[in-house]
N, C-alpha and C positions, 0 to 999 in steps of 0.2 A: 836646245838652241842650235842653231845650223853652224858647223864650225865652221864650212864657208862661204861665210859672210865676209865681206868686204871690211877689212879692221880701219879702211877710213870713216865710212861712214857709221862702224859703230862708234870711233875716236868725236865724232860730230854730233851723235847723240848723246851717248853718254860723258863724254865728257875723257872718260880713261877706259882702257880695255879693259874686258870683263877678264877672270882665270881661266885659259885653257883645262878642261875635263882627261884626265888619260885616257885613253881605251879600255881599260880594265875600269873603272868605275861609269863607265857611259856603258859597259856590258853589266854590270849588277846593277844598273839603275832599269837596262831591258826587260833581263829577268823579273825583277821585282815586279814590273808593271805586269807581266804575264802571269808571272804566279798569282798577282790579286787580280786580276782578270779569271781566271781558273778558278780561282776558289770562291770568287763572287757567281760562275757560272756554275759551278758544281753545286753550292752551298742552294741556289736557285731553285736549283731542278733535282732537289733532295727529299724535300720540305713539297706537301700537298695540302690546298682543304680540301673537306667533299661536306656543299652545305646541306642541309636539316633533310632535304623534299631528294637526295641524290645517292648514286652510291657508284663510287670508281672501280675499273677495270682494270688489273694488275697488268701490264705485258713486261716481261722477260726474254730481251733480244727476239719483242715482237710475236711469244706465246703469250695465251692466256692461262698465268700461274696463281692468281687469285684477284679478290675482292674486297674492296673496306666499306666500311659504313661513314655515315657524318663525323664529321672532328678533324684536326692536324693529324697527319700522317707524313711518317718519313720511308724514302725510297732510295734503292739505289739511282745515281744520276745518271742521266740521259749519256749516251743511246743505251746504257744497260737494261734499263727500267723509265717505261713510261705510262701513264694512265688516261683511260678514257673515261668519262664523266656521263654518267648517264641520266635522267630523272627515273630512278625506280622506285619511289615511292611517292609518284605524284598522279594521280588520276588524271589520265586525260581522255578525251574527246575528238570525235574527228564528226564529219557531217555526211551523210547520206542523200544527194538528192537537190542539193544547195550547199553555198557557205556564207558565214556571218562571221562580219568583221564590227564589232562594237555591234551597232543598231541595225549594221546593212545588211538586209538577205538579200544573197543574188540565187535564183533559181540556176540547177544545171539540170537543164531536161536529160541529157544523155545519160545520168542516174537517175532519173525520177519516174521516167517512162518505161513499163514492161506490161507484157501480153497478161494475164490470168487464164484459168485453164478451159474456161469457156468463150475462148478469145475474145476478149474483150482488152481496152488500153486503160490503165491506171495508171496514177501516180503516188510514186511513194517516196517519203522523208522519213527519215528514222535519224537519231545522234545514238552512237555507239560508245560505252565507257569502256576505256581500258587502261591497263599499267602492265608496268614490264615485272615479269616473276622469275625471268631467267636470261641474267645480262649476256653469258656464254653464247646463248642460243640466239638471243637478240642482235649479238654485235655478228656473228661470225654465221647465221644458217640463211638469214635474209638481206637481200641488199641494201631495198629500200623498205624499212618495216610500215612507214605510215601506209604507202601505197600498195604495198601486198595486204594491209589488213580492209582496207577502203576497196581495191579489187574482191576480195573475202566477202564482205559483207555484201556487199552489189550481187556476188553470185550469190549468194542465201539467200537473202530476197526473192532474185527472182526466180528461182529452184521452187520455194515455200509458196510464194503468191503464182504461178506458174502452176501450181495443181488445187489451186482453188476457186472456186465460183468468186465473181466481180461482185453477186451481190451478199455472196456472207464474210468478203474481205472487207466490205467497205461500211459492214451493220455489226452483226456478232461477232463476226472471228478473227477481231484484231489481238485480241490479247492470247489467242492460242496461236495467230501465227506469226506476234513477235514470239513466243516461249520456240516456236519452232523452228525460228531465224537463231536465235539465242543457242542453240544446242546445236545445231549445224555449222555454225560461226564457229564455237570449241570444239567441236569435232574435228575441222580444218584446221586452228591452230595447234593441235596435237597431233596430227599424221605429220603436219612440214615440223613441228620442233620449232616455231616460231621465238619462244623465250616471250610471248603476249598472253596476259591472263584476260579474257572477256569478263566485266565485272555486268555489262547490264546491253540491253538494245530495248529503245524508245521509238515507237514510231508519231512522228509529229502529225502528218495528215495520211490518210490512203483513201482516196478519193481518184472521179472520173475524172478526164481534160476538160476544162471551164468548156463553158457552152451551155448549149440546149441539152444536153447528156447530162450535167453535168446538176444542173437545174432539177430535170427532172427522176436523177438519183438522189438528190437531197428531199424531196418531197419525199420520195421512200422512207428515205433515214427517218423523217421526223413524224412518218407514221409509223413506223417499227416502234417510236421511243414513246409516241401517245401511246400503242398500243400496250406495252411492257410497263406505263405509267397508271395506267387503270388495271391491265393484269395485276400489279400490286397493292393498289389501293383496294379492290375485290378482296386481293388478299387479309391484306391490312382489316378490313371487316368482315370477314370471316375466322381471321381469329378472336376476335374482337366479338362477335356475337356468340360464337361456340361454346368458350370458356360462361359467358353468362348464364344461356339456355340451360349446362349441365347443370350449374348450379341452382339456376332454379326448378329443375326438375328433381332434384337431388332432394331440395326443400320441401317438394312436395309429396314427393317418398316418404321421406322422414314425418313430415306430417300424417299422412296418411294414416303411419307406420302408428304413432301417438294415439291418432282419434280411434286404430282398429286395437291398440291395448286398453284405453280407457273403456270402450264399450266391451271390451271384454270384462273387463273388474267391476264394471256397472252392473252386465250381465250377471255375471257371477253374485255381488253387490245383490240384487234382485232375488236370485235361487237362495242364497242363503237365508234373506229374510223371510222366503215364501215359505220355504223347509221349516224355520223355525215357526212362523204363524198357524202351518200347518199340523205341526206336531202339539201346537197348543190345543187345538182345532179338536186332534183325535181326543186329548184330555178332557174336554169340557166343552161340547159345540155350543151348546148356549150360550157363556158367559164371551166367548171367542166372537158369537156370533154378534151378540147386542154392540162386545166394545167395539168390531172393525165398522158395523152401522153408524155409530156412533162417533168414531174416528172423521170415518165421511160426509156424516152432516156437520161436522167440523173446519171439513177442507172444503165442502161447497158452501157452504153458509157459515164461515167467519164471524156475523156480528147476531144470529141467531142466538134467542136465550130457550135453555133447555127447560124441560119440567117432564119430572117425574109423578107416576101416577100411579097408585092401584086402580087394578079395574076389575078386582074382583069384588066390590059394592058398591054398590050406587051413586053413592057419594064420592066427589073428585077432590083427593086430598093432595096439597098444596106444597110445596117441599122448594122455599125460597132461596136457592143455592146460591145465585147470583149475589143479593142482597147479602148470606151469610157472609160471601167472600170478601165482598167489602167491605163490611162491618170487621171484618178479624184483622183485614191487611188494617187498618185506623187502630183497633184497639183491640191487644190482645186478651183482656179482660171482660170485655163483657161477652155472656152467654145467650145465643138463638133462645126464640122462645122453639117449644117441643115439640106444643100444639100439632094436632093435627096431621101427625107424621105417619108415612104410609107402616104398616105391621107387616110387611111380608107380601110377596106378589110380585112378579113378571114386569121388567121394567123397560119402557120403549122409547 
């Protein structure tokens, strides 16, 4: 309260005057106000978080004396100790050639646009992934790190596309000359000390400037890709026929192989029974010779009935073989009559 104030008109407000304050208590009622002022600014700027996706910069009258991770952290209070907040563990992205905001792409030619090495004008978009791997080097070696990484890349680019043909940049050789933008990008992050880890580079289009160029390097493209669509498919059948043809020639080895051992055991099969028939042969050529005749009007004439004969007299005697066999398969009891049976003699 102002002690001067006019004690009429506090007499008119309140009614009675308020207590004069001494000096000595209107100075510890100052103090007091400062010291919890202090201790609310101390207590302030003691206490830190650093959330999930971040990790803080220690400074120490403005060195860098260390780093925390995610969680409540306490520090000494400002200006002793203060912290810089950084995202180092959050992947980011930056654009190549355009930018997008939610849905919107805006082209930026003055990145999109470079020579290749058969001069020729392309355009190229790539999105670049990165995170910070070394907040020291991130806070204190570069000024501005997005635009030194973003200058970076622009120069890789067109370093890499800069010494190769328009037409194997813009058909086959996108994916070896992002790997070659990729390693030149961390190449330059390690010579400057950037404190930036290069996790990946995408290029979105590498294509001619629209137009009649443009037109008729697409009609290229999409005969490269008939053409590599049927080189495959050729492919595709020809493994596809190979594996079968082996096999069935394999099958026909193997058979081969079968019918040239069976005719060998046939073979064989054959000599031995010729050796054995022969060796009867030398023992008794008659008797060898009548049965193997006899064998064979066998096998050519099946339903043939045989008869035996002497022919050494005149008279053709009858020897009813046929008839006995029937007669004995019915009944094993009764006996041929005898009649008439040949006595000896040469039988045909």
């Amino acid at each position: 309260m102002d002690q001067n104030q006019n004690p009429g008109q506090n007499h008119s407000m309140s009614g009675r005057r308020p207590p004069e304050l001494s000096p000595s208590t209107v100075r510890k009622i100052v103090i007091g106000i400062v010291a919890a002022v202090i201790i609310i600014f101390l207590g302030s700027t003691s206490f830190y978080t650093v959330q999930e996706q971040e990790r803080a910069a220690i400074l120490t009258f403005g060195k860098y004396t260390g780093e925390s991770s995610a969680g409540l952290h306490f520090k000494w209070p400002y200006p002793i100790q203060q912290t810089v907040t950084v995202p180092a563990e959050l992947t980011q992205r930056i654009h190549i050639g355009y930018r997008q905001e939610g849905n919107q792409v805006t082209p930026v030619d003055d990145e999109a646009m470079m020579i290749t090495g058969d001069e020729n004008i392309v355009s190229a978009d790539a999105v670049v992934q990165w995170k910070i791997s070394n907040i020291h080097n991130y806070l204190y070696n570069i000024s501005d790190p997005e635009q030194f990484l973003r200058n970076a890349a622009s120069s890789s680019i067109r370093a890499v596309i800069g010494s190769e043909k328009l037409d194997y940049a813009i058909t086959d050789g996108k994916t070896v000359i992002q790997d070659k933008v990729r390693e030149k990008l961390i190449e330059l992050q390690t010579k400057y000390n950037t404190g930036i880890q290069i996790i990946d580079i995408k290029f979105q289009d590498i294509e001619p400037p629209s137009g009649q160029v443009a037109e008729a390097f697409r009609e290229v493209t999409n005969a490269r890709e008939e053409k590599n669509t049927k080189i495959n498919n050729a492919a595709k059948y020809e493994n596809d026929r190979i594996p079968k043809a082996r096999g069935e020639a394999q099958a026909l080895l193997e058979n081969a192989e079968g019918e040239k051992k069976s005719r060998i055991l046939n073979a064989e099969g054959d000599v031995a029974k010729f050796n054995a028939i022969f060796g009867e042969y030398k023992n008794n050529p008659n008797v060898t010779q009548s049965r193997l005749v006899l064998e064979t009007l066998e096998k050519i004439l099946p339903n043939a009935k045989i008869f035996i004969t002497n022919s050494n007299s005149d008279t053709v005697n009858y020897l009813p073989l046929n008839e006995l066999l029937r007669s004995s398969g019915s009944s094993s009891t009764t006996t041929p009559p005898a009649a008439d049976a040949p006595q000896g003699g040469n039988s045909q």
